[in-house]
KEKE-3310 file (N, C-alpha, C; in steps of 0.2 Angstrom, whole numbers, plus 5000, padded with zeros to 4 digits):
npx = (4891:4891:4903:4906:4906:4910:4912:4918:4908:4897:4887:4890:4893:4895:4905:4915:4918:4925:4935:4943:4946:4956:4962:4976:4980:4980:4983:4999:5003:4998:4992:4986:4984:4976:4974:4964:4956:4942:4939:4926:4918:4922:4931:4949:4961:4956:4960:4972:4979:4972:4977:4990:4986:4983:4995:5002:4995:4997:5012:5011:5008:4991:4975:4966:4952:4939:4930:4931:4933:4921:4914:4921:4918:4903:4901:4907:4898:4888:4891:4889:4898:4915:4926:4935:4943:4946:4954:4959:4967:4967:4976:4969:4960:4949:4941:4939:4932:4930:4922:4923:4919:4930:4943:4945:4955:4967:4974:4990:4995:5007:5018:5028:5046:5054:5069:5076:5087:5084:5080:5073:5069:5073:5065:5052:5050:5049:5039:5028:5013:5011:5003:5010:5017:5021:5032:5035:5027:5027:5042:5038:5030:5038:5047:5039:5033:5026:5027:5041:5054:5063:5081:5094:5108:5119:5116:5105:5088:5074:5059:5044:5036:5023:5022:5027:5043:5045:5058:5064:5077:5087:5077:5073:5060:5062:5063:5065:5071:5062:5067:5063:5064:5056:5037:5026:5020:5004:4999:5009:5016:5006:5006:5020:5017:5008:5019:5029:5021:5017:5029:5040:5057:5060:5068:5069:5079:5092:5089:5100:5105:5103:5106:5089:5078:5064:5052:5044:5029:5021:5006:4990:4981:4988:4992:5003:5012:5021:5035:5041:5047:5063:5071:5071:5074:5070:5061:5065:5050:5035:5036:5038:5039:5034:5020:5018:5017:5008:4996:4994:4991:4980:4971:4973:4968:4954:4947:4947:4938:4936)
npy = (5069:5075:5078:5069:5069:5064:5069:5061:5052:5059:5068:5085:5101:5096:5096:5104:5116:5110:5105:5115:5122:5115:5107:5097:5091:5102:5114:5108:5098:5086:5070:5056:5047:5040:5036:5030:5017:5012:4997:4990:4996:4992:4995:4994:4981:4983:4980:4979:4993:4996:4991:4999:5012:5010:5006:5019:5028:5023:5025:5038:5041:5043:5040:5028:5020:5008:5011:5014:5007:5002:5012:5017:5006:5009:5024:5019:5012:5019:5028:5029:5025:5021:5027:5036:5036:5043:5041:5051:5053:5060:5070:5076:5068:5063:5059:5061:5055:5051:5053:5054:5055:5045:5050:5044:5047:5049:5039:5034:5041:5052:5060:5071:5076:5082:5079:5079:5083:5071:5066:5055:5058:5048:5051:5053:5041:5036:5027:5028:5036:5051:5069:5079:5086:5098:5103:5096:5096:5111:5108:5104:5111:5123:5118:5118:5104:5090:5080:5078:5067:5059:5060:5051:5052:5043:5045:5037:5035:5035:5038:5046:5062:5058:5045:5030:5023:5016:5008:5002:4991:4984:4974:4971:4973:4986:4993:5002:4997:4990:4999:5006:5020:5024:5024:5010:5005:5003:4999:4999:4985:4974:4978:4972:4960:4958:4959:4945:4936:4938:4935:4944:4949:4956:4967:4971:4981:4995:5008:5016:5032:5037:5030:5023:5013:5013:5022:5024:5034:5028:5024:5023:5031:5033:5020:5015:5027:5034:5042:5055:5066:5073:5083:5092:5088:5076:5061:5043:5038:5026:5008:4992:4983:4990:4989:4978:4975:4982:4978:4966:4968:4977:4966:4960:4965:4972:4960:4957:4951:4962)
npz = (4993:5008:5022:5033:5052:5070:5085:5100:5099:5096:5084:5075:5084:5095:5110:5106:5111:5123:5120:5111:5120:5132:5128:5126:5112:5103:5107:5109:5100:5104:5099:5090:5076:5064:5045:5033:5022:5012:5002:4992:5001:5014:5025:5025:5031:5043:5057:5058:5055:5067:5079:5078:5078:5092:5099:5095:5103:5116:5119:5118:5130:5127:5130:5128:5118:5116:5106:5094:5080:5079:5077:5066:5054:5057:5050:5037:5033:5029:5020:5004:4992:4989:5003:5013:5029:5045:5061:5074:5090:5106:5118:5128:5131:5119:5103:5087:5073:5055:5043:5023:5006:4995:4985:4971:4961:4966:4968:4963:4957:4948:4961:4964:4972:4985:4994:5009:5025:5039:5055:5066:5082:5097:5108:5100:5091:5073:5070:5078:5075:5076:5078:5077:5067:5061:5056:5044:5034:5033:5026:5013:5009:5008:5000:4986:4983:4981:4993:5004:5004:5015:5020:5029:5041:5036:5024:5019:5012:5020:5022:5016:5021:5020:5017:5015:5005:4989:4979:4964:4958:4949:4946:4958:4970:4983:4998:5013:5030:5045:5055:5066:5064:5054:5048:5049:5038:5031:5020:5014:5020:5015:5001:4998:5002:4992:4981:4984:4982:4968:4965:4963:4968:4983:4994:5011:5017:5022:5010:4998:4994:4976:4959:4952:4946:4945:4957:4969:4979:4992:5000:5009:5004:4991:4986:4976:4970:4957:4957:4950:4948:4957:4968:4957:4945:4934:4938:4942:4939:4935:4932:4925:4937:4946:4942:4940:4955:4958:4953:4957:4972:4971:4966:4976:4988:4983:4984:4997:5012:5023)
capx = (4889:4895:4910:4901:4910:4909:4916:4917:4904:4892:4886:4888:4899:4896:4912:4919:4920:4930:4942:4947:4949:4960:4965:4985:4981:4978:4991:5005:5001:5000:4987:4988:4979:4976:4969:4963:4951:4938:4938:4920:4915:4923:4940:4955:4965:4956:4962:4979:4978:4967:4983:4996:4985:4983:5004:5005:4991:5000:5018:5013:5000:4985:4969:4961:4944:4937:4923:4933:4932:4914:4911:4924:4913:4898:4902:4910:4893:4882:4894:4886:4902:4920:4926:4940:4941:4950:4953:4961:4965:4968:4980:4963:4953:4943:4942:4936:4931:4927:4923:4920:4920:4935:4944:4948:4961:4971:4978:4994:4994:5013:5020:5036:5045:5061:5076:5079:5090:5080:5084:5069:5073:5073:5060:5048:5051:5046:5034:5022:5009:5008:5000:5016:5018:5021:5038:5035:5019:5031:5047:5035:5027:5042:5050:5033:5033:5018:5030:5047:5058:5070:5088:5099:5114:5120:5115:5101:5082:5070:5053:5042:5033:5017:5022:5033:5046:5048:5061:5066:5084:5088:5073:5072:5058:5067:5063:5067:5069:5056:5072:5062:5064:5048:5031:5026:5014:4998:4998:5017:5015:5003:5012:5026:5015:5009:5024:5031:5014:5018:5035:5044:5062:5061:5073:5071:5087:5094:5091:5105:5105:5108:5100:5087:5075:5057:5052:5036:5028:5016:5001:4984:4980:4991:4993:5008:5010:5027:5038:5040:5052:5066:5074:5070:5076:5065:5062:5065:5043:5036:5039:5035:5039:5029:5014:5014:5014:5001:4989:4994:4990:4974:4970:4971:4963:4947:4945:4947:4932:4937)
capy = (5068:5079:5075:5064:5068:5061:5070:5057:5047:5064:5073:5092:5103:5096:5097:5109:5122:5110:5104:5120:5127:5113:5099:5099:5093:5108:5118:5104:5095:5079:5067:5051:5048:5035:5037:5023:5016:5006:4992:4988:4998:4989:4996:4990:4980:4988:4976:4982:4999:5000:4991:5004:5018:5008:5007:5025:5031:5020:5025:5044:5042:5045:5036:5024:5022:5004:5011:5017:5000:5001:5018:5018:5000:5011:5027:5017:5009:5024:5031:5027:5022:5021:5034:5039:5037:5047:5044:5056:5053:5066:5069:5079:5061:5065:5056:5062:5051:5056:5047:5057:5053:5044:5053:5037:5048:5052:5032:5029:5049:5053:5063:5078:5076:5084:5078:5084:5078:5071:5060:5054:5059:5043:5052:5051:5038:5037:5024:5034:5040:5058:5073:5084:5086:5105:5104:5090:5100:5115:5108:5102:5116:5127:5116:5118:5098:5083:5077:5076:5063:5062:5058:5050:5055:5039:5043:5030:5037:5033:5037:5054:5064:5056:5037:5023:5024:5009:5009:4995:4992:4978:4969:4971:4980:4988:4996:5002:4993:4992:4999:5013:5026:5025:5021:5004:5007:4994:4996:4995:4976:4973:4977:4966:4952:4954:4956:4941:4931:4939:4933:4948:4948:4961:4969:4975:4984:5003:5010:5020:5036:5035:5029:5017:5010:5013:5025:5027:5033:5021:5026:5022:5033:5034:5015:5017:5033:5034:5048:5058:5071:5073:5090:5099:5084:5070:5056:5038:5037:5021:5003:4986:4979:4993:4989:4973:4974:4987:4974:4960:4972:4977:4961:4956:4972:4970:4952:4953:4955:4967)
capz = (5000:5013:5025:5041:5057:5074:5092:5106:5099:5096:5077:5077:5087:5106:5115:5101:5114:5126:5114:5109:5127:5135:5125:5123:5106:5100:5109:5110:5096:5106:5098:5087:5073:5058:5039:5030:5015:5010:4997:4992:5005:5021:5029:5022:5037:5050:5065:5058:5057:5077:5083:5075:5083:5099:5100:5098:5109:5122:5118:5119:5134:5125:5132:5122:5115:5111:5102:5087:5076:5077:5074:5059:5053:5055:5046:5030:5030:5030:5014:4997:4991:4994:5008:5017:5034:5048:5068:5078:5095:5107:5125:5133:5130:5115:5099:5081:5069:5051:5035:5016:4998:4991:4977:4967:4955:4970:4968:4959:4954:4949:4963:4965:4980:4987:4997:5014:5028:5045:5058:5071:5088:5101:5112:5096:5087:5067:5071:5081:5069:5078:5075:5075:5059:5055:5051:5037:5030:5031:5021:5008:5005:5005:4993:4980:4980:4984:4998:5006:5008:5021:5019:5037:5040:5034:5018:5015:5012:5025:5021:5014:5023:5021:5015:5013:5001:4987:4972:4961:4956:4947:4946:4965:4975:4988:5005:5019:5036:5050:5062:5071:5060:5047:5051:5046:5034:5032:5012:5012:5020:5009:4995:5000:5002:4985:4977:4985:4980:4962:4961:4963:4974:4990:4999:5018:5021:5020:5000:5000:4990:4971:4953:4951:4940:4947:4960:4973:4987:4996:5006:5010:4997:4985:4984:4973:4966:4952:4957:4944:4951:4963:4969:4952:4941:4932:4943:4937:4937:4937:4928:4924:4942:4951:4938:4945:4961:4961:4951:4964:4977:4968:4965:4985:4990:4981:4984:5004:5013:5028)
cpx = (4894:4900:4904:4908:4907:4914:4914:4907:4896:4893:4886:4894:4899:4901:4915:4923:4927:4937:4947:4951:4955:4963:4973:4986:4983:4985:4997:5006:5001:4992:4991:4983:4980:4970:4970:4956:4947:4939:4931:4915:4916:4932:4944:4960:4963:4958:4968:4981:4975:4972:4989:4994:4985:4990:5007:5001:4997:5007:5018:5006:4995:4979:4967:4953:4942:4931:4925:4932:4925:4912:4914:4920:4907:4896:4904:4904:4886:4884:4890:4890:4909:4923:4934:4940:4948:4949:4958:4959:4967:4971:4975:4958:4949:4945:4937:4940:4926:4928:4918:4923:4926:4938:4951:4955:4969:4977:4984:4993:5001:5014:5027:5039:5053:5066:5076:5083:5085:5083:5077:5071:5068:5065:5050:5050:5046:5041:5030:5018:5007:5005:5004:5020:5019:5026:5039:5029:5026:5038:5044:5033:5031:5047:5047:5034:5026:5021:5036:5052:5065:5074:5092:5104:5118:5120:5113:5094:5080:5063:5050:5037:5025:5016:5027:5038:5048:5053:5063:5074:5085:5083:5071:5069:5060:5064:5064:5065:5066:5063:5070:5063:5060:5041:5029:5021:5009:4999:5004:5018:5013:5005:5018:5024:5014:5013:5027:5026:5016:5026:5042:5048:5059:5065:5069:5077:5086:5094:5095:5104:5106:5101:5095:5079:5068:5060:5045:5034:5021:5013:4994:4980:4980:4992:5001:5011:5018:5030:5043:5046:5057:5072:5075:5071:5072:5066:5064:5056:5042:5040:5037:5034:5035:5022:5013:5013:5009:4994:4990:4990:4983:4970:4966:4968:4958:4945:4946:4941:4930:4946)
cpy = (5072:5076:5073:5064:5068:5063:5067:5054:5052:5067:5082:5092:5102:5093:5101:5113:5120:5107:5109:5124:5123:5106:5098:5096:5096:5113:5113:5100:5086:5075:5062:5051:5040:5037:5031:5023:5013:5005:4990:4990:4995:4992:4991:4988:4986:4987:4979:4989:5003:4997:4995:5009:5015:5007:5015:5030:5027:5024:5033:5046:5043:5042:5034:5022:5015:5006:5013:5013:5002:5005:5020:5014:5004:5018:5025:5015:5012:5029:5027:5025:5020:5027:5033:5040:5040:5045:5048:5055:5058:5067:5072:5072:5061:5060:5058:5056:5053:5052:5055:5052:5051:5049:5047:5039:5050:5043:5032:5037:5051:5059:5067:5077:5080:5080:5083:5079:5077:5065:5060:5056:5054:5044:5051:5046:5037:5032:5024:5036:5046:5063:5079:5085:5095:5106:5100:5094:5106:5113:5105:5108:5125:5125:5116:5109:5093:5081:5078:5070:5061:5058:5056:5053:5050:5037:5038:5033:5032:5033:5045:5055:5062:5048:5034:5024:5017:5011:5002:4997:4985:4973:4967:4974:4981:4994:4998:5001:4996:4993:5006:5021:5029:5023:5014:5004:5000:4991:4994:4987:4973:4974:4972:4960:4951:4953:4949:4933:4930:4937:4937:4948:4954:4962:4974:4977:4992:5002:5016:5025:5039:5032:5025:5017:5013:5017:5025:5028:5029:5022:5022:5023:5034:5027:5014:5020:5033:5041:5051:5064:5073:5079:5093:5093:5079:5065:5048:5036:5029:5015:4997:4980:4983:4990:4982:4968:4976:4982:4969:4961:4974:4972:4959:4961:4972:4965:4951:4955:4957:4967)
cpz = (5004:5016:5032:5047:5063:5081:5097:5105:5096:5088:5081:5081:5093:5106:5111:5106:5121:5124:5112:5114:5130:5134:5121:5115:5100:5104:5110:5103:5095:5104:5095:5080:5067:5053:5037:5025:5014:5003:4996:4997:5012:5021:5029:5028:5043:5057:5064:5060:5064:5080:5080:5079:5091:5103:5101:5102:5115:5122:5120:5123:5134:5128:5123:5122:5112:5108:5096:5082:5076:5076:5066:5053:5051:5051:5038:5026:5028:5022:5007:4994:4994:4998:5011:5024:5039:5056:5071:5086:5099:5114:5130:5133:5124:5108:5092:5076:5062:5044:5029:5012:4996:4985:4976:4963:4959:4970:4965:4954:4953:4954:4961:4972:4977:4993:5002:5021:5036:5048:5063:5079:5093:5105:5108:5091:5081:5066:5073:5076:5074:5074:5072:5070:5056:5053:5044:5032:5029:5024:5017:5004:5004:4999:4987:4979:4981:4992:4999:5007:5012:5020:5027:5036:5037:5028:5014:5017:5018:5024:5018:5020:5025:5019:5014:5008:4997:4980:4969:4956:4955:4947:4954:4968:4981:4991:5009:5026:5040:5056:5068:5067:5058:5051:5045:5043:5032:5026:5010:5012:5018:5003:4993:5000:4996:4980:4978:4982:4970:4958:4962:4967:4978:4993:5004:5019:5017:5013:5002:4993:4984:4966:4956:4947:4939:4954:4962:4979:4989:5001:5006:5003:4990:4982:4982:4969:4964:4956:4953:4942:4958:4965:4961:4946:4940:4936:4939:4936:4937:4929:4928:4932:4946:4948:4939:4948:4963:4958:4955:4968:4976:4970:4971:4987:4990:4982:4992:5004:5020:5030)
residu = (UNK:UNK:UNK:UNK:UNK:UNK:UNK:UNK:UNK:UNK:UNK:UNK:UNK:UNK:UNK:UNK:UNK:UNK:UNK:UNK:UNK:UNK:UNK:UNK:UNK:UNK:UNK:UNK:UNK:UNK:UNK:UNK:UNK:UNK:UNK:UNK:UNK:UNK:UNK:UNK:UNK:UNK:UNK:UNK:UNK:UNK:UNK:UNK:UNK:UNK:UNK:UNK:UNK:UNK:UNK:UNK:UNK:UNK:UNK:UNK:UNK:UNK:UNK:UNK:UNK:UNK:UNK:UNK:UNK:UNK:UNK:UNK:UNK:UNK:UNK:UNK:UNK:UNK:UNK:UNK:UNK:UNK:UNK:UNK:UNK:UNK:UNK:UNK:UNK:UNK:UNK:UNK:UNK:UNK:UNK:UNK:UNK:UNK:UNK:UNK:UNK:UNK:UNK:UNK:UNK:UNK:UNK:UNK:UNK:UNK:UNK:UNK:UNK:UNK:UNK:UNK:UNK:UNK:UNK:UNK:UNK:UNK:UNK:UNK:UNK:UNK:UNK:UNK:UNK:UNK:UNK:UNK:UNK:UNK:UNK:UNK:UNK:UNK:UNK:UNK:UNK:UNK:UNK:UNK:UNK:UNK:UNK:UNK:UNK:UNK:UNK:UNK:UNK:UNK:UNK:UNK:UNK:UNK:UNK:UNK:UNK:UNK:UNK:UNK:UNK:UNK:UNK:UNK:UNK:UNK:UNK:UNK:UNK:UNK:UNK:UNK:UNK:UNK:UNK:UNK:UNK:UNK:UNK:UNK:UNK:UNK:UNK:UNK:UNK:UNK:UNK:UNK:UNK:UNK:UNK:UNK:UNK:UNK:UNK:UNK:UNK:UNK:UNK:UNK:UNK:UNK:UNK:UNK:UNK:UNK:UNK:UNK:UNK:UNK:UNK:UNK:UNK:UNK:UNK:UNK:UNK:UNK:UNK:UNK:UNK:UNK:UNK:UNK:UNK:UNK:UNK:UNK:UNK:UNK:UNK:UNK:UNK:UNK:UNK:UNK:UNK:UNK:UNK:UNK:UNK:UNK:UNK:UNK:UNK:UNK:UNK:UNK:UNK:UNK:UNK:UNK:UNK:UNK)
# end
């Protein structure tokens, strides 16, 4: 099936032409956005995920759009299976909304990452889900890796360029804290819920930079994907505490019902 997309509530390219002409999106690269998934075909935490966008619309002046929910709702349910779904808000006022075909082997796929130093700067903070992303697409893709993840100066990981970061140490799944930094990821939370349901310890504090046992990053769509590789050298990949939280997490996923 094709990709299904939606400009300001319209199929086809009307307003293409004034989005392109004066929407600071696109020259500034001021927008917001959220991806997200379906389970049995219903969006995965989507009250969650439309107040995450509606905190960084707010926080980086963007107008908001209560029709997004419903259109996202009504795209997921026009898909013949599971989909992928995408909103995009916009500093000109606009809003695209965009559901395709899931690729189910994108799950829990071992990723390559590299090591780079970043720090958020106060004015954006790492809990904004922006669109300003070309220097994180850049260090990714001149490092040849799947993602980046970025080192403080305090020498404690923070998060990769497209997700969460989880590691196990000790029998301990360990992350890093909600301190303004990272963005708080939906499946990350949910992660954490299922480990704690499954039994398994948690740590919220700084992972400081150094061995450890099990490695992943943590998205939407990767769920739990093993990292495999880290600046040129084997990664620790996954292990018996990420295999299961990932089936808790499964588990609870498939079994809500929206």
């Amino acid at each position: 099936m094709t990709t299904m997309l939606r400009l300001d509530g319209h199929a086809g390219p009307h307003g293409a032409d004034l989005l392109l002409r004066d929407d600071p999106a696109l020259w500034s690269g001021l927008g917001v956005f959220e991806t997200l998934r379906t389970y049995g075909r219903v969006p995965f935490r989507l009250d969650t995920h439309l107040a995450r966008l509606r905190e960084s619309a707010r926080f980086c002046a963007i107008p908001w759009h209560d029709q997004v929910g419903e259109e996202l709702r009504g795209l997921a349910a026009q898909m013949p299976g599971e989909s992928r779904l995408n909103v995009l808000l916009t500093a000109g006022g606009h809003r695209i909304v965009r559901a395709e075909p899931l690729d189910l082997a994108r799950a829990g796929a071992p990723v390559r990452v590299a090591t780079r130093a970043w720090s958020p700067e106060p004015w954006l903070p790492g809990w904004v889900k922006h669109t300003s992303r070309a220097a994180w697409v850049q260090a990714a893709r001149l490092a040849g890796v799947d993602e980046v993840v970025w080192v403080a100066p305090e020498g404690v990981w923070t998060e990769a360029n497209r997700s969460n970061l989880v590691v196990v140490r000790d029998g301990v799944l360990c992350t890093p804290p909600e301190d303004g930094r990272i963005l708080v990821g939906v499946t990350r939370a949910c992660m954490l819920e299922a480990a704690r349901e499954a039994g398994v310890p948690v740590s919220e504090a700084p992972v400081t930079v150094g061995p450890c046992d099990e490695m992943y990053l943590c998205s939407t769509l990767k769920e739990l994907a093993p990292v495999v590789e880290v600046d040129g050298a084997p990664g620790p990949g996954a292990g018996p505490v990420g295999a299961r939280v990932l089936a808790a997490f499964r588990a609870h996923a498939w079994g809500r019902e929206g």
